[in-house]
N, C-alpha and C positions, 0 to 999 in steps of 0.2 A: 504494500500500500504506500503512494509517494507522500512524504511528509505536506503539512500542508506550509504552505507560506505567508509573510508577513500580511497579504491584503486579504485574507482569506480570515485573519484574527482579528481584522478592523471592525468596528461595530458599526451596523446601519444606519446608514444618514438618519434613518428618520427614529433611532433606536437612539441619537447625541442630540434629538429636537425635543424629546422626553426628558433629558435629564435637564437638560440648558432649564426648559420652563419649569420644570419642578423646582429647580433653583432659584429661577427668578420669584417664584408664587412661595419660596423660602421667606427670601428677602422681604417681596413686599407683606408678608407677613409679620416678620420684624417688626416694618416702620408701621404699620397697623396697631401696634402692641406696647408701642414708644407711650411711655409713664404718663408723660404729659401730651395726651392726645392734642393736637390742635382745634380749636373751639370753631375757627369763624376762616372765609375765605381769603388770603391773601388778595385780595384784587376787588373783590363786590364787600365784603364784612358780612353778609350773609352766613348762617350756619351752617357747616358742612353736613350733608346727607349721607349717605352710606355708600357714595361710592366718589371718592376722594382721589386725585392726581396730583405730581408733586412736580412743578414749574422749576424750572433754572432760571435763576434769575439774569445772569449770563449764564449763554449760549454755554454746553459742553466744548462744544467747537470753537468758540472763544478763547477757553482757558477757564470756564466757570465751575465751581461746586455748590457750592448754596442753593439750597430750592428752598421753597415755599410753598403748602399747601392750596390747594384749587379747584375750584369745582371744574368738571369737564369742560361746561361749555363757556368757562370764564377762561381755561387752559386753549381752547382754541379761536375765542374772539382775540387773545394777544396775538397769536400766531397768525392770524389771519389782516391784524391791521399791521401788523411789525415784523422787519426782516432780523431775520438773527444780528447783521448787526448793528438796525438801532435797536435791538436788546441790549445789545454789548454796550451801545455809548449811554446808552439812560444809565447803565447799571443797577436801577432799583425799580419797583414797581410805583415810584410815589411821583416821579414826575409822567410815567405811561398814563397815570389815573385823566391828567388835564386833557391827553387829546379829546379835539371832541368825539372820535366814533366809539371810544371806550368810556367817555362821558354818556353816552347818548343809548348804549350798551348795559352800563351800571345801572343809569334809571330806566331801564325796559328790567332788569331781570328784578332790581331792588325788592318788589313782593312777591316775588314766585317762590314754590317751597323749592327747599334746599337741593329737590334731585331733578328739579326741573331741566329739559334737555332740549332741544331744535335744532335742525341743522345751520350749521352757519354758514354764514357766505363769506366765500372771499372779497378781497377790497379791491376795488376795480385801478385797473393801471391806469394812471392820468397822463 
């Protein structure tokens, strides 16, 4: 019987896509369980609902680590009015608050409950 060889031991692509997200559903498990849960959203002050995403505040791609808790569709009106790097030159969420289409975005969501979702739109190129 011929020995087998080294690709023959390699585990299936889709057998390393299991373990990756079982890792990852590790982690965000973790930051779920963090002592001091986050109260409100980084971005609207809204209460976070039960399904919670966590914002760079700089781009990864930048050179950034710091995130901020987010509701989803607070996580993707930034993305959609801002390129990664005017995330990078704001560097915080507090002068992103002034534009107006994340002004005009905070007071649309301000009374919705906490897990409220829509699709969002992108920002039209001018």
């Amino acid at each position: 019987m011929p020995a087998l060889g080294a690709a023959a031991r390699l585990p299936i692509s889709g057998a390393m896509g299991r373990v990756k997200r079982k890792a990852g559903l590790a982690a965000a498990a973790v930051l779920a369980a963090r002592e001091e849960a986050p109260a409100a959203c980084a971005l609207c002050a809204r209460p976070l609902g039960t399904r919670t995403e966590w914002h760079h505040v700089v781009p990864r791609s930048e050179g950034g680590t710091e995130t901020v808790p987010v509701h989803p569709i607070c996580h993707r009106a930034l993305h959609a009015a801002f390129s990664n790097a005017e995330l990078a030159r704001a560097g915080s969420l507090v002068p992103l608050r002034d534009h107006p289409d994340i002004e005009r975005f905070c007071a649309f969501v301000a009374n919705k409950p906490p897990d409220f979702h829509v699709p969002t739109r992108r920002r039209r190129k001018d």
